[in-house]
N, C-alpha and C positions, 0 to 999 in steps of 0.2 A: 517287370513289376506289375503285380493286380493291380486290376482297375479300381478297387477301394483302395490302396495304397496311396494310388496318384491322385484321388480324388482329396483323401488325408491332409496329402502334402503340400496342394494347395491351397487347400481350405486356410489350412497353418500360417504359410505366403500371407497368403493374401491377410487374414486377420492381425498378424505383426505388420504388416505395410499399411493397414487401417492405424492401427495403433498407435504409428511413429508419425503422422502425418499433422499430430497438435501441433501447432504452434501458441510457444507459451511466452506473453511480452511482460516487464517488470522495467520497472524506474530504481534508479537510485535514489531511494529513500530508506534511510537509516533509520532504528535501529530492523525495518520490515525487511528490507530487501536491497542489498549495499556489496562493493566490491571489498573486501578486505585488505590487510597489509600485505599478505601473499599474495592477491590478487584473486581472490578466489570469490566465487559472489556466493552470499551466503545471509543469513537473517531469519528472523523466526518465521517468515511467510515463506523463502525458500525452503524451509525444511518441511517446514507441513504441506508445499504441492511435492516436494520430491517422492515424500513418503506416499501421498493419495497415486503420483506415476509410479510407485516400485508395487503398490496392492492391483493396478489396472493393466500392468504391463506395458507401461507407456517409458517408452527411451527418447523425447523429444528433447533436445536443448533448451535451455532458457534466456532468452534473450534481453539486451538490455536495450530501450528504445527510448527517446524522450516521451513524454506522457501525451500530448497532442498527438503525434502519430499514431500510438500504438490504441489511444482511445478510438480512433475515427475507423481503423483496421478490426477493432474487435464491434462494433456500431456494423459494419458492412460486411463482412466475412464471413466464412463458415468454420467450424475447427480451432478456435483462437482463445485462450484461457488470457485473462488479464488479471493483473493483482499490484497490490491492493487497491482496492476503491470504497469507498464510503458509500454504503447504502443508503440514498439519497432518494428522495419522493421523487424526483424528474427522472432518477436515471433507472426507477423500479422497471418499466415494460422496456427497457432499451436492450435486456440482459436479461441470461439465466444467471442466478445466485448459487453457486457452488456452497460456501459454508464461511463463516464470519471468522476473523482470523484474531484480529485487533480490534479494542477501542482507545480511542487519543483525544484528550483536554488540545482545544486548538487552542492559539492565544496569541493573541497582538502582541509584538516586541516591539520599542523603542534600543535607541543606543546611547550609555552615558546621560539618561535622567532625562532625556531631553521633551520626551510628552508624560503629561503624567496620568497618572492611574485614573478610570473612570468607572464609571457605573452605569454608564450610558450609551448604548452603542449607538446611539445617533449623533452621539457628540464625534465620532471619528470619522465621520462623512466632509467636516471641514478640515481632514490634514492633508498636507500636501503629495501625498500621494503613499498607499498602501502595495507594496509588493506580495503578489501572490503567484503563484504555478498555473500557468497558461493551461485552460481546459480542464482543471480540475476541481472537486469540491469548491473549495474555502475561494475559489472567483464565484464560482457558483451561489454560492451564497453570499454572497456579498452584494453581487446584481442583482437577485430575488427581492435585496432588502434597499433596493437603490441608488448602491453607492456609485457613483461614478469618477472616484479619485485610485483605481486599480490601475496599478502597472504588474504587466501579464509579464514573465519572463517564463524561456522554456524547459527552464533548471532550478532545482531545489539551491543547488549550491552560489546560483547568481544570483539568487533573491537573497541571501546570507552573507553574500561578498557586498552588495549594494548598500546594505545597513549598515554595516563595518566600514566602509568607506564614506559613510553621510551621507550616502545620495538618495537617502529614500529618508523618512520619520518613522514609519513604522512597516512592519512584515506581518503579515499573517501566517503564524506556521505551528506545528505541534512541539512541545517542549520536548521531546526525547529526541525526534526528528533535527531540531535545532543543537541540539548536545552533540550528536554525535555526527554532524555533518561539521560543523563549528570543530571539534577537534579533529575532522579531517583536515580543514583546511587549516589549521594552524590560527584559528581563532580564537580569541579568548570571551566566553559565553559570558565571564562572568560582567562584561559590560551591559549587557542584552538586560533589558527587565520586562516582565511580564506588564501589558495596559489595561486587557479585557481578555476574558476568557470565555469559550464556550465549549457544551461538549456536543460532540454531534454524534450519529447512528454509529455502526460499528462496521467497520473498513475488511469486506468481503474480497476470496477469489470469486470473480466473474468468469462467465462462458459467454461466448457469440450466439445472440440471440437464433441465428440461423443454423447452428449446430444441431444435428436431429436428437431427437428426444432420446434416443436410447443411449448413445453416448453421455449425453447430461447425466440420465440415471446411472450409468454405471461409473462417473463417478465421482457425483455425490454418494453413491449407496457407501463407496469408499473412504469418502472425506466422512461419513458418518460415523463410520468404523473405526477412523479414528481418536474421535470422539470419545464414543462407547467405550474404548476398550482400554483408556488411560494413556493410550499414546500420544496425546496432542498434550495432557497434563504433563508429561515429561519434558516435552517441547519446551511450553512456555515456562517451566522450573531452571531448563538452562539458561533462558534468555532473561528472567527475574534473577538469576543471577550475576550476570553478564552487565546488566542494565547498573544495578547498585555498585559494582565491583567496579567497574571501567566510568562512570557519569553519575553517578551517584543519586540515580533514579529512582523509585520504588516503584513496582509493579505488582499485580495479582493476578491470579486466574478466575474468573468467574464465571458465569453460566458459557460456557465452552468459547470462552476468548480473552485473551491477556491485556487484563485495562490499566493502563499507562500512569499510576495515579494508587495514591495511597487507599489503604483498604481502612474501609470505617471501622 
């Protein structure tokens, strides 16, 4: 074999062995990024990284991790895509920003009427304690604003079983998020009512700050393209349909991300 052959065939190697070497972490958080009935994980943010790996030539698996881990792995590491997360002021220089996938109405749940509706989020500082996702946004902001009645738990689906059971007054959690974790577990939502609402930034894939720049740009250049070229609009047209048809959701597409929430 010539010696440009060989040189070829490893340049090749070696750029697929670059390639495969992402490690990509995700939560079970519905309707983003969730196991299926068949088992299959799947959601509107697994279909938009799968597509930005099939434009980059990335064949990494996606892993399902709980969210404290896999935050503090993508914080210290190099090569590590994490998704979803909410573009957050604290968590801006922590991360490269890949491209916004989601926005989500967060919002206080009570169960069976039992706190009622306010207009005040300083009024929920006196309830007996707020369930939220250990290491994510919605603690995040809740300690920003000085609440110290959080109980951290390290799953979506325990802070949803803990309400259902009366062991909490209220949950902080997104109402799609809530729907369809709630008919996982063979909940019935419609006891859950909304207390307070907020809406916050809009819930990005992330890269590990230590990933070198030229990976980041190639790709985002990707996740752009999809963008651009009407492919990410298709995305979220299946899952605004998915959303209504299965929970009876309403969702839209708007400046390149599917916001959770009826269109004005």
């Amino acid at each position: 074999m010539r010696l440009r052959q060989i040189l070829i065939l490893v340049s090749a190697l070696f750029a697929n062995s670059v390639l495969a070497d992402m490690r990509i972490y995700t939560i079970e958080e519905p309707p983003f990024n969730f196991v299926d009935e068949q088992g299959e994980l799947t959601g509107i943010s697994v279909d938009f990284i799968r597509e930005v790996q099939r434009r980059v030539g990335d064949d990494s698996e996606i892993e399902l991790m709980f969210w404290a881990r896999a935050y503090q792995i993508a914080q210290t590491e190099s090569d590590v895509i994490l998704f979803t997360a909410t573009r957050a002021k604290y968590r801006e220089p922590l991360f490269r920003w890949l491209a916004p996938v989601v926005r989500n109405a967060w919002r206080f749940y009570t169960v069976d009427g039992q706190y009622p509706e306010v207009d005040d989020l300083e009024v929920l500082k006196s309830a007996a304690g707020i369930g939220v996702l250990r290491s994510g946004a919605r603690e995040a902001y809740l300690k920003e604003r000085g609440f110290e009645n959080i109980v951290a738990t390290k799953s979506l689906k325990q802070i949803n079983k803990m309400l259902d059971k009366n062991r909490l007054p209220l949950i902080f959690f997104a109402e799609a998020g809530l729907a369809t974790t709630s008919y996982q577990q063979g909940i019935d939502m419609a006891r859950f009512s909304p207390v307070y609402t907020v809406y916050p930034p809009a819930s990005y894939i992330l890269m590990s700050k230590a990933t070198s720049e030229s990976t980041f740009l190639r790709w985002k250049k990707a996740a752009n393209q999809i963008k651009a070229d009407g492919t990410y609009q298709r995305i979220a047209n299946k899952w605004i349909r998915y959303l209504k048809e299965y929970y009876g959701i309403s969702a839209h597409h708007q400046d390149g991300a599917l916001n959770l929430w009826d269109k004005d």
